[in-house]
C-alpha positions in Angstrom: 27.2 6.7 41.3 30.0 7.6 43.4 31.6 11.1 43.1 35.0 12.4 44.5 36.1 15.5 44.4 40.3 16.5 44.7 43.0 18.6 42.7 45.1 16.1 41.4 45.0 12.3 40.1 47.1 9.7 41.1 47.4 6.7 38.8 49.2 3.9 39.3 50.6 2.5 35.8 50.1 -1.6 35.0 46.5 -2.8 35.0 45.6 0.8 35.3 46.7 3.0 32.8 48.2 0.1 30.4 47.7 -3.7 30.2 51.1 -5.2 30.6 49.7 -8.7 32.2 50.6 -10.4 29.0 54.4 -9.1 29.4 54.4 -9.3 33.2 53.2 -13.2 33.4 55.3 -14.2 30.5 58.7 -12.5 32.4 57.6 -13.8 36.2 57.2 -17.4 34.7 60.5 -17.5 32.8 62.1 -16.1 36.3 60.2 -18.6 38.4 61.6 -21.6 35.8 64.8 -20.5 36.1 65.0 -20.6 39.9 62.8 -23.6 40.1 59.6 -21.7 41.8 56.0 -22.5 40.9 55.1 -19.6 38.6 51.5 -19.9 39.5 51.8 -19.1 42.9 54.5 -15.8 42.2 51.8 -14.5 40.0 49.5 -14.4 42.6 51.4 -12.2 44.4 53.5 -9.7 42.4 50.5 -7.6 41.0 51.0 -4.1 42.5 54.5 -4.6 44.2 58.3 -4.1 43.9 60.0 -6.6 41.9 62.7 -7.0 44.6 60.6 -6.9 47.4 58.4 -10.1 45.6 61.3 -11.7 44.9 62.6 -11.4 48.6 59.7 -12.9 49.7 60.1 -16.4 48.1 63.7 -16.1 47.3 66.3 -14.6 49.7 68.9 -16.3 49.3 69.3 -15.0 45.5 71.3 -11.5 45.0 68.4 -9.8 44.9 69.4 -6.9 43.4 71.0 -8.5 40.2 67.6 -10.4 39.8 65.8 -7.4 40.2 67.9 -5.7 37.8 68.2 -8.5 35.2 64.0 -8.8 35.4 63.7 -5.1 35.0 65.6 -5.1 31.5 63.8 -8.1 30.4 60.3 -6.7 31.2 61.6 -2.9 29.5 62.6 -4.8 26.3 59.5 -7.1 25.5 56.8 -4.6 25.0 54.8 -7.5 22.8 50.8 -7.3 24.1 51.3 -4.3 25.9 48.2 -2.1 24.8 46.7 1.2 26.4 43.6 0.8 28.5 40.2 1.9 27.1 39.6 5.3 27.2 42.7 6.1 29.3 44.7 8.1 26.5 41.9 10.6 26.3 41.8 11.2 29.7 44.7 11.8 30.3 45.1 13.9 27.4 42.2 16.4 28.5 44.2 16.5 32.0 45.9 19.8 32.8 49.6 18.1 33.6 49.3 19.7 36.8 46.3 17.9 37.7 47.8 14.4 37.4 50.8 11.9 38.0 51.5 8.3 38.1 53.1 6.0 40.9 53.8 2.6 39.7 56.0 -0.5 41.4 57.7 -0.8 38.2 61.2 0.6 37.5 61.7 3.7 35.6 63.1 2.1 32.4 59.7 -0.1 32.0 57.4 2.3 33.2 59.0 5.0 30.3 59.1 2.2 27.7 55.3 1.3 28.6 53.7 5.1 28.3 56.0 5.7 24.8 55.0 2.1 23.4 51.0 2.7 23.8 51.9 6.7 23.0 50.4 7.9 26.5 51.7 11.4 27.6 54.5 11.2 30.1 53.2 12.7 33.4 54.9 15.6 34.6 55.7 13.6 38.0 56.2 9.8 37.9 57.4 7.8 41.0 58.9 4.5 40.0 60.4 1.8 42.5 63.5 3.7 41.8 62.7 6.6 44.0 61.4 4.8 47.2 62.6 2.0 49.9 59.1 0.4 50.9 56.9 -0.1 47.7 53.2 -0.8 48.0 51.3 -1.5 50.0 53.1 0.9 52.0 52.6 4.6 51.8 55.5 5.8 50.5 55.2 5.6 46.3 51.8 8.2 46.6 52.9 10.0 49.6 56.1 10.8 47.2 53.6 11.6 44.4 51.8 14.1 46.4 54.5 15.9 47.9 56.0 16.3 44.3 52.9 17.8 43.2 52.7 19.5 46.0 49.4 18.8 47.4 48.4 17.1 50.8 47.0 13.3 50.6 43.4 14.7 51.6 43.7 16.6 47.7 44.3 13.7 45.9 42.1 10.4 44.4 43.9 7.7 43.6 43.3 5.3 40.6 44.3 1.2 41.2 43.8 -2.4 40.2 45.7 -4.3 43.1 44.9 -4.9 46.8 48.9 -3.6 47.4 47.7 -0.4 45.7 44.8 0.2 47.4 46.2 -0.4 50.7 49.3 1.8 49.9 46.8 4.7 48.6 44.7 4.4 52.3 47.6 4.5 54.4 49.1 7.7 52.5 45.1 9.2 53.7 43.8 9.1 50.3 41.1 8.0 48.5 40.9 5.7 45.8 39.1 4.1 43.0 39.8 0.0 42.5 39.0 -0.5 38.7 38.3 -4.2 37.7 41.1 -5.2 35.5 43.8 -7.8 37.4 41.6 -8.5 40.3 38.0 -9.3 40.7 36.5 -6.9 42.6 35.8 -8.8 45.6 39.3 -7.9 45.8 39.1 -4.0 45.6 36.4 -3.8 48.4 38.6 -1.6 50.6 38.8 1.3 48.3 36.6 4.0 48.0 34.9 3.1 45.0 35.4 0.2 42.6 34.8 1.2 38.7 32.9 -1.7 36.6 34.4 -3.2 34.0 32.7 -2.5 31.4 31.9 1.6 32.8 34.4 4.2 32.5 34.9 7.2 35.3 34.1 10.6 34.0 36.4 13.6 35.2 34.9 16.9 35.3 37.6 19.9 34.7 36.7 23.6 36.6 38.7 26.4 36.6 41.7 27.0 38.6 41.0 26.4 42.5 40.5 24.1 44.8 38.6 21.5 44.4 39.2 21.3 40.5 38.0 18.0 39.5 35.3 15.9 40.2 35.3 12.3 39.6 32.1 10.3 38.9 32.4 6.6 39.4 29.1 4.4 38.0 
């Protein structure tokens, strides 16, 4: 048992909060057909990061911005096999708002479509890759987070499924929890602590101060 103790919760959104891997394959493979890439290899690499910023990476010679964009609507209108991780709508539903907020490297219009289509709460705070430059894994999407809640990086746990996250969550000077979901967890050894798949975290709620929660990781 691993347990952290901070004031606020930052999740990231796909693989974490909601299982979109159905949506997210299906929409990367149709874009790698299209520009004659092997789909295979793009999947193993997008997980966690800025649609643009993959794309720029195999593709630069493409408007990336108009593939970006065109993606982005694509992914926001097929919502088939997206589903709400276990236990995650309950958690976050016994949350104080001000205890928690989501940073994801999707855009704004699919991250919004995602939390209404499973019927999670929208956060108080969410950072999309419509608010910063550099996506994960640099620091930028939590480092946001946290200044918008208003807390310093040393306050805050973070809650990942990608290698990008986790690296983006350790260079804002955070902590965070890998949970098992896209990535084995040989993959997720760098975080703090790396949730089982088949355990769920427990979050302890105390009164107003600081620290306020407590996080226990099996």
């Amino acid at each position: 048992m691993t347990t952290l103790f901070c004031d606020v919760i930052l999740f990231d959104l796909d693989g974490t909060l909601v299982d979109s891997h159905v949506v997210v394959e299906r929409q990367w493979r149709i874009w790698a057909a299209r520009h004659g890439l092997d789909g295979d290899m793009l999947l193993g690499m997008v997980h966690g990061r800025k649609a643009d910023e993959s794309m720029r990476m195999v593709a630069p010679h493409l408007d990336i911005a108009k593939e970006a964009a065109l993606l982005a609507a694509a992914e926001t209108a097929d919502l088939d096999g997206v589903v709400a991780m276990p236990g995650m709508s309950d958690l976050l539903r016994a949350l104080p708002s001000d205890c928690w907020a989501i940073a994801t490297s999707g855009s704004h219009s699919i991250a919004t479509a995602r939390l209404k289509h499973v019927g999670l709460p929208a956060p108080n705070v969410l950072v999309t890759a419509d608010d910063v430059t550099n996506g994960k894994p640099a620091p930028d999407p939590y480092l946001l987070a946290a200044r918008r809640m208003a807390k310093k990086p040393d306050q805050c746990v973070v809650i990942e499924d990608t290698p990008a996250g986790i690296e983006s969550a350790l260079a804002a000077g955070m902590r965070v929890i890998g949970v098992i979901t896209t990535h084995q967890a040989a993959d997720l050894q760098r975080a703090t602590a790396v949730q089982p798949v088949d355990k769920q975290i427990r979050v302890t709620i105390g009164q107003n101060g600081s620290p306020r929660l407590r996080i226990d990781v099996p």
